[in-house]
C-alpha positions as CSV (number, residue, x, y, z in Angstrom):
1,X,-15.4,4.4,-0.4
2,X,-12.3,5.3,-1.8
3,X,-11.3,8.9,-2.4
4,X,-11.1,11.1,-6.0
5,X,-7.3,11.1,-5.3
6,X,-6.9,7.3,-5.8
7,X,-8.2,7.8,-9.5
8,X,-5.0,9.6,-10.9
9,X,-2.3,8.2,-8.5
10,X,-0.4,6.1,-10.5
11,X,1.0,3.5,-8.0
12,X,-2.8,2.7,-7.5
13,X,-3.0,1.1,-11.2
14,X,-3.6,-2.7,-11.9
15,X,-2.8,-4.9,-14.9
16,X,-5.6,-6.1,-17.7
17,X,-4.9,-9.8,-16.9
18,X,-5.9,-8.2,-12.9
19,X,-9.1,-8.7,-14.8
20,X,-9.5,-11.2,-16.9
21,X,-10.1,-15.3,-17.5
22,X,-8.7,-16.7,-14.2
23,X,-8.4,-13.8,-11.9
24,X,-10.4,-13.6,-9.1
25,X,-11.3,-11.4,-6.1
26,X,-8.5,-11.3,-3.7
27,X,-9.6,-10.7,0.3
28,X,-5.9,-9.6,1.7
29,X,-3.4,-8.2,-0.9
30,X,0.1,-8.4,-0.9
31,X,3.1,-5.8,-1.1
32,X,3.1,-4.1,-4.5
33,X,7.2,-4.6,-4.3
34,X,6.6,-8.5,-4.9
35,X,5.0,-7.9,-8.0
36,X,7.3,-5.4,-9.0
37,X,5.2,-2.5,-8.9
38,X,7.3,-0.3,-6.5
39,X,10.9,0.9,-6.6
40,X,12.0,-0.9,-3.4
41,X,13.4,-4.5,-3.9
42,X,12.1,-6.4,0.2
43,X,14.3,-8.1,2.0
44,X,14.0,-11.9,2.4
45,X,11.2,-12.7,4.4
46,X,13.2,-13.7,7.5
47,X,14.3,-10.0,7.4
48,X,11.5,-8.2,7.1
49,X,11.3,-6.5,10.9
50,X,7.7,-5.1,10.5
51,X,4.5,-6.2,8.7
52,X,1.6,-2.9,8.5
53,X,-1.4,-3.9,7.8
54,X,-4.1,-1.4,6.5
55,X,-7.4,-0.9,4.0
56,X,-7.6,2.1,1.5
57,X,-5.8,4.8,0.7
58,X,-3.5,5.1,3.4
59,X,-1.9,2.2,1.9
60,X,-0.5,4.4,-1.2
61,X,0.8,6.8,1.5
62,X,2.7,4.0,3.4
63,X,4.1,2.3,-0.1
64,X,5.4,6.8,-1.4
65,X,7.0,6.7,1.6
66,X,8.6,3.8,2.0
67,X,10.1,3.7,-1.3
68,X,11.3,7.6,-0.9
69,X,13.2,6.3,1.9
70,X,14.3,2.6,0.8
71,X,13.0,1.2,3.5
72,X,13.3,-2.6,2.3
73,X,12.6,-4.7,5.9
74,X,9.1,-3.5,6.2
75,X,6.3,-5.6,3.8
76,X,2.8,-3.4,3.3
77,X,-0.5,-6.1,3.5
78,X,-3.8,-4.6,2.3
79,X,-7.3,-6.1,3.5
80,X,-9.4,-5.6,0.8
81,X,-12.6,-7.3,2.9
82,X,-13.2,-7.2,6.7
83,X,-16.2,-9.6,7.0
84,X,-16.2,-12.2,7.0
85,X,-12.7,-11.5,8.2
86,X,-10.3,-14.1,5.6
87,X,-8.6,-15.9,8.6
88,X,-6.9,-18.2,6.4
89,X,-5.9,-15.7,3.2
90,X,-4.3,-13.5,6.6
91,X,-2.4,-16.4,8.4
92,X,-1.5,-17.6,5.2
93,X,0.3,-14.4,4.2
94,X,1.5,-13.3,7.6
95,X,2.8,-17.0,8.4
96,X,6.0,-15.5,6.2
97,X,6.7,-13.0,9.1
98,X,7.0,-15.0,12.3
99,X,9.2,-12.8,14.0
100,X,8.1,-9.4,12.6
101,X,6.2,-6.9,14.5
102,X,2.8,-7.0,13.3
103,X,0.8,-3.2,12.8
104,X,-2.7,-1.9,11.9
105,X,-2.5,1.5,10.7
106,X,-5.6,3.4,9.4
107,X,-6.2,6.7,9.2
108,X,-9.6,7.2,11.3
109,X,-9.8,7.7,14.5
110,X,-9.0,4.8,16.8
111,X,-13.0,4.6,18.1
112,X,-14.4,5.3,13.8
113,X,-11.9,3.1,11.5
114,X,-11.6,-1.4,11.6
115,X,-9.2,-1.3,14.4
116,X,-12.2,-2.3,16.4
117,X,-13.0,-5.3,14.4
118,X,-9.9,-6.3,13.4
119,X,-7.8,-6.4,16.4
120,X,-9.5,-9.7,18.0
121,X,-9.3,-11.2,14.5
122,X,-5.2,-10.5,13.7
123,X,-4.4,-11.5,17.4
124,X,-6.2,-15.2,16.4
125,X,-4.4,-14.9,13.5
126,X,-1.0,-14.1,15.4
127,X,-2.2,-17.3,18.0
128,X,-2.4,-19.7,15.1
129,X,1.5,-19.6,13.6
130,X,2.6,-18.6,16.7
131,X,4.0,-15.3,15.7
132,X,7.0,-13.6,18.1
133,X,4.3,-10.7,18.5
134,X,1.0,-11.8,20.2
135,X,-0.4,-8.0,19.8
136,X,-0.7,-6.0,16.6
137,X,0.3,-2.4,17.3
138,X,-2.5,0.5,16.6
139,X,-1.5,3.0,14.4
140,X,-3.4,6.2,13.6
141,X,-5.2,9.2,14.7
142,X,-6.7,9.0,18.7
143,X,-10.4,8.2,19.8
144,X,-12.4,11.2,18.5
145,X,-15.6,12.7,18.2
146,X,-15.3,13.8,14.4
147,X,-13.3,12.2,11.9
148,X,-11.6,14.4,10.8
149,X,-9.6,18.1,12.5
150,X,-11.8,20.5,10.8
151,X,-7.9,22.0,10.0
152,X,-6.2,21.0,6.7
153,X,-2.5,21.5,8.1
154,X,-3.4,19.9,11.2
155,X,-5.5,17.1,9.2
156,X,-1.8,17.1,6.9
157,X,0.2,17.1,10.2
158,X,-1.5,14.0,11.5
159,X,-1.3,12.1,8.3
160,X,2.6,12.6,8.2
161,X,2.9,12.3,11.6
162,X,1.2,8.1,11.6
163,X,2.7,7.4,7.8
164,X,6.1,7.9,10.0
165,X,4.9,6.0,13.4
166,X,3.8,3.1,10.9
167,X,7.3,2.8,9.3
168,X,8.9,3.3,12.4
169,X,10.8,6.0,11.1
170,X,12.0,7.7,14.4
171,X,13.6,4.5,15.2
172,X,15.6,4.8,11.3
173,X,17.2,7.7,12.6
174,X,19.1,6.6,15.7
């Protein structure tokens, strides 16, 4: 389900022919910077360092952030169906990225969100073009009994603290 706060956010918009004769339902969706819907022109796809891969709203997050801070080496993919997982949309996309490091980030807890599901299925992925990175890297909030802190702060902390871990942005600042 997505949230309320998805409805007014204007990055999340599409375009009338998104809906129209000839379109059709896409399973993994690409960086909104390829289609010109974000301020941040991407490197070539040799130079792109880092590929994170999520579902939902967390995606908006990522894409705010990464244009406030020109971050042009790291392409955003969006699943927008888990199963039955699209092998071939994924490998076909992610085939781009050889030598990238590949991450899931979602904002549930590590035991409550897709990682899960999705791990076994992006490492076959990875097998198949013979990415640099066998692994995707897990981003988001630890194994937890509730999904959420019961804190908004804390709940706001968190949700800074993995939009940061998924750019890699501690790395930026060395």
């Amino acid at each position: 389900m997505t949230p309320k706060s998805l409805l007014r956010n204007k990055l999340c918009t599409s375009k009338i022919e998104d809906f129209t004769n000839g379109s059709s339902f896409h399973r993994v969706l690409w960086d909104d910077a390829e289609k010109g819907s974000s301020s941040t022109e991407l490197a070539k796809d040799k130079n792109i360092r880092r590929v994170v891969m999520c579902s939902g709203k967390v995606y908006f997050d990522l894409l705010e952030e990464r244009d406030a801070r020109g971050l042009n080496d790291i392409y955003l993919l969006r699943f927008e169906q888990f199963y039955p997982f699209p092998a071939m949309s994924a490998l076909k996309e992610l085939e781009r990225f050889q030598n990238a490091e590949m991450v899931w980030c979602q904002e549930e807890p590590k035991n409550q969100g897709a990682w899960s599901f999705m791990e076994p299925n992006i490492e076959w992925v990875l097998s198949r073009m013979k990415a640099k990175f066998k692994r995707p890297i897990y981003v988001g909030r630890p194994a937890s009994a509730s999904p959420a802190t019961g804190l908004a702060s804390q709940h706001k902390e968190q949700q800074k603290l993995l939009v940061e871990e998924a750019l890699n942005l501690k790395e930026n600042k060395k």
